[in-house]
N, C-alpha and C positions, 0 to 999 in steps of 0.2 A: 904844328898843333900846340895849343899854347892849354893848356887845361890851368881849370880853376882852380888857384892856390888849396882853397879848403879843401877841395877834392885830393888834388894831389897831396897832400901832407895826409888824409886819410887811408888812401890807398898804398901809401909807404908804410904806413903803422898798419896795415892788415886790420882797420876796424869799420869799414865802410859800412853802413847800412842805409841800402835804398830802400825807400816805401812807394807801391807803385801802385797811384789809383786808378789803373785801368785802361786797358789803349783806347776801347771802345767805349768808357765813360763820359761822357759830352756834360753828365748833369753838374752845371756850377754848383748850386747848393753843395753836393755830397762830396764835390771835391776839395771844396772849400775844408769843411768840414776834417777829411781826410789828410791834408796836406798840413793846416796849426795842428791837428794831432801829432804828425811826424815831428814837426820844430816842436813842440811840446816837449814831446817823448827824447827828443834829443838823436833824430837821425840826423846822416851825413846828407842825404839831398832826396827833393823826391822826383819821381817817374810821371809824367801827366799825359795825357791825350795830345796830337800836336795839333791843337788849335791856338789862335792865335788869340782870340777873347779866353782863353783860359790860362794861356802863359802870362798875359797883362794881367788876370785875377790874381794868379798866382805871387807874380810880384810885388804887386800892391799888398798883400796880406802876409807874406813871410820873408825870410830873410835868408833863408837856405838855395843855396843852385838849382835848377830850375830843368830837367832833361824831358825831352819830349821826344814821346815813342809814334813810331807811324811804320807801315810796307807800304805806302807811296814817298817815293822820295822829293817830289816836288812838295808833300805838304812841310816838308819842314826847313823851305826856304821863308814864307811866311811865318812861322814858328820862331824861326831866329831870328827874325826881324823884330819881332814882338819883344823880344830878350832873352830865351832858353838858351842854357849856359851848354848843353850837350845836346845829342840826341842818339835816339836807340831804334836799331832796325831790329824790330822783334816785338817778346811778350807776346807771345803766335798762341798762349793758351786760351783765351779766348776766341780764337778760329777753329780749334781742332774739333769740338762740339758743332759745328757746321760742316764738317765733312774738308773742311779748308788745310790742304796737307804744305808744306814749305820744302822743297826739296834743294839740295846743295848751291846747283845750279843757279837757281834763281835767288836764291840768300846773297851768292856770289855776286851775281847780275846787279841786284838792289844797292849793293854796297859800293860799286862803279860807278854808280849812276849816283847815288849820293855823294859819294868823293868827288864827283865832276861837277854838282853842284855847287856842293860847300867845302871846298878842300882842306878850311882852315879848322872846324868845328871838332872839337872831340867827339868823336864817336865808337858811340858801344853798339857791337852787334849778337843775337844772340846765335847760338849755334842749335838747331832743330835737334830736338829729341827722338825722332821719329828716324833717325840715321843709325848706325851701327855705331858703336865707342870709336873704333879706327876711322870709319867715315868723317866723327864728330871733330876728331882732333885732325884729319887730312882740313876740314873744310878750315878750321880753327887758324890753321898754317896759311892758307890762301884768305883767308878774311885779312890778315894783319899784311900781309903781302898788298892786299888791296888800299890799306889804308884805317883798319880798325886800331883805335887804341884801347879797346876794354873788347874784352871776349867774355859773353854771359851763355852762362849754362840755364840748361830746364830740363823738369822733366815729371813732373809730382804728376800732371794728366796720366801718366802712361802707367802709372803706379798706384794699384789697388790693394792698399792694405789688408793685409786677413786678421790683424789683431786689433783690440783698441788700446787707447791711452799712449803709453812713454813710447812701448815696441811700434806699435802702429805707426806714429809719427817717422819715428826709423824706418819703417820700409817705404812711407811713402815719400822720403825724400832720398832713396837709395838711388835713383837715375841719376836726379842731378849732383849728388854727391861724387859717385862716382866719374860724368863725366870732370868734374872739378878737378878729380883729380890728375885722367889722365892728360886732361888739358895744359895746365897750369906746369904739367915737366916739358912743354914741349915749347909752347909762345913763350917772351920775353915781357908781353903787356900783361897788365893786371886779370885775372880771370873774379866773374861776379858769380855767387852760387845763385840760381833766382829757381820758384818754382816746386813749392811743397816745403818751403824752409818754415821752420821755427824758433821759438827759444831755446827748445832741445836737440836742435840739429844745428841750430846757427855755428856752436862752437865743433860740428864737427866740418863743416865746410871750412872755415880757417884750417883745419888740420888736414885736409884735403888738398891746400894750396892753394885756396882760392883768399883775395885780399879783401875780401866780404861778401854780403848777400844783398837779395834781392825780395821783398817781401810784400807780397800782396791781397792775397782772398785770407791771410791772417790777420790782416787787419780793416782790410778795406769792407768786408763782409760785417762787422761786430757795428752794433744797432748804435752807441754811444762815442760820443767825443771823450768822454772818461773812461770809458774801456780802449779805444783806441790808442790813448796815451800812455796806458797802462802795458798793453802791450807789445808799445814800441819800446820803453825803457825795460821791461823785461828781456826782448833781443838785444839791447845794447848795454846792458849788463852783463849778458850772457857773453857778448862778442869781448867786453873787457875783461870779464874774466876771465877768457882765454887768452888774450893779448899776457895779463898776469903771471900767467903759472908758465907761457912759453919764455916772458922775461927771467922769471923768477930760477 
């Protein structure tokens, strides 16, 4: 596996930020939209759909790495063809409002079956929030065993805040913060925090272990291409800031 220099020089300096428009987002317009926000704002790469008329959009329009998420593994043999620089089994949060549960096994299965595909491609997989913490980090252990080079956490679905504003945000990203953490003492590859993150939790997933985040209905949700810009460079601010004070 040969990963892409920018990425990898990201993920050594622990300031990665993915923006991710949605597995289940097909609409060009909004991803278009979605994706010059991120290069705007100044993220490390974005997350798309793995369609292949949206990987050629993608590229044509920006200049950042290119990762395409899908739970069929055949779709992201056309995906890479098109040019996606990664791709990600997972971002299962928009299934779980269907009743669409991911259990070990079958994360397992998918990640076989795409390493038999495409054996060369970096690939990030996520680990199901809906597992126990020890489960999360058993499956974490057999995903890179399988052939994962990024292990992504989630878990904001499963978490209902009872407060608003600053605390709020804190509880609703405490799943995936947490599995960050116990993740990231256990695999050797980069752990991604995705999943309820924000500006104000972004810097606590670096302190969790994880060598950045993964961000999406925080941005992908907000009506404007100027609010989305705005806050991308507020996560990656927030991630340098922390990169800072851990140098400092």
């Amino acid at each position: 596996m040969t990963m892409h220099s920018t990425l990898q020089q990201a993920f050594t300096n622990h300031r990665v930020l993915k923006v991710i428009s949605g597995l289940n987002n097909f609409d060009s317009d909004r991803v278009a939209v979605i994706i010059k926000a991120a290069e705007l704002g100044g993220a490390t790469f974005v997350d798309i759909a793995a369609d292949p008329a949206l990987v050629q959009l993608a590229k044509n329009l920006i200049n950042l790495p290119v990762c395409v998420s899908a739970v069929e593994p055949e779709k992201f043999v056309q995906a890479v063809a098109a040019g996606a620089d990664l791709i990600e089994i997972g971002n299962f949060d928009s299934f779980y409002a269907q009743g669409r549960r991911f259990e070990a096994e079958e994360v397992l299965a998918l990640t076989h079956q795409t390493r038999a595909l495409l054996p060369e491609i970096t690939l990030s997989v996520t680990v199901p929030h809906i597992l126990t913490l020890d489960q999360q980090v058993q499956l974490a252990e057999e995903l890179v065993k399988a052939g994962a080079d990024i292990i992504q956490t989630e878990g904001g679905t499963s978490s209902n805040p009872s407060h608003p504003g600053t605390l709020g945000l804190i509880e609703k990203a405490a799943p995936t913060l947490a599995a960050a953490y116990e993740i990231s003492r256990t695999v050797s590859v980069p752990v991604l925090c995705a999943s309820g993150i924000s500006n104000v939790t972004a810097p606590l997933a670096l302190a969790s272990g994880a060598a950045g985040v993964g961000v999406g209905s925080a941005i992908n949700q907000l009506n404007s291409e100027v609010a989305m810009i705005a806050a991308v460079r507020g996560l990656v601010e927030a991630l340098a800031a922390t990169r800072a004070l851990k140098a400092g």
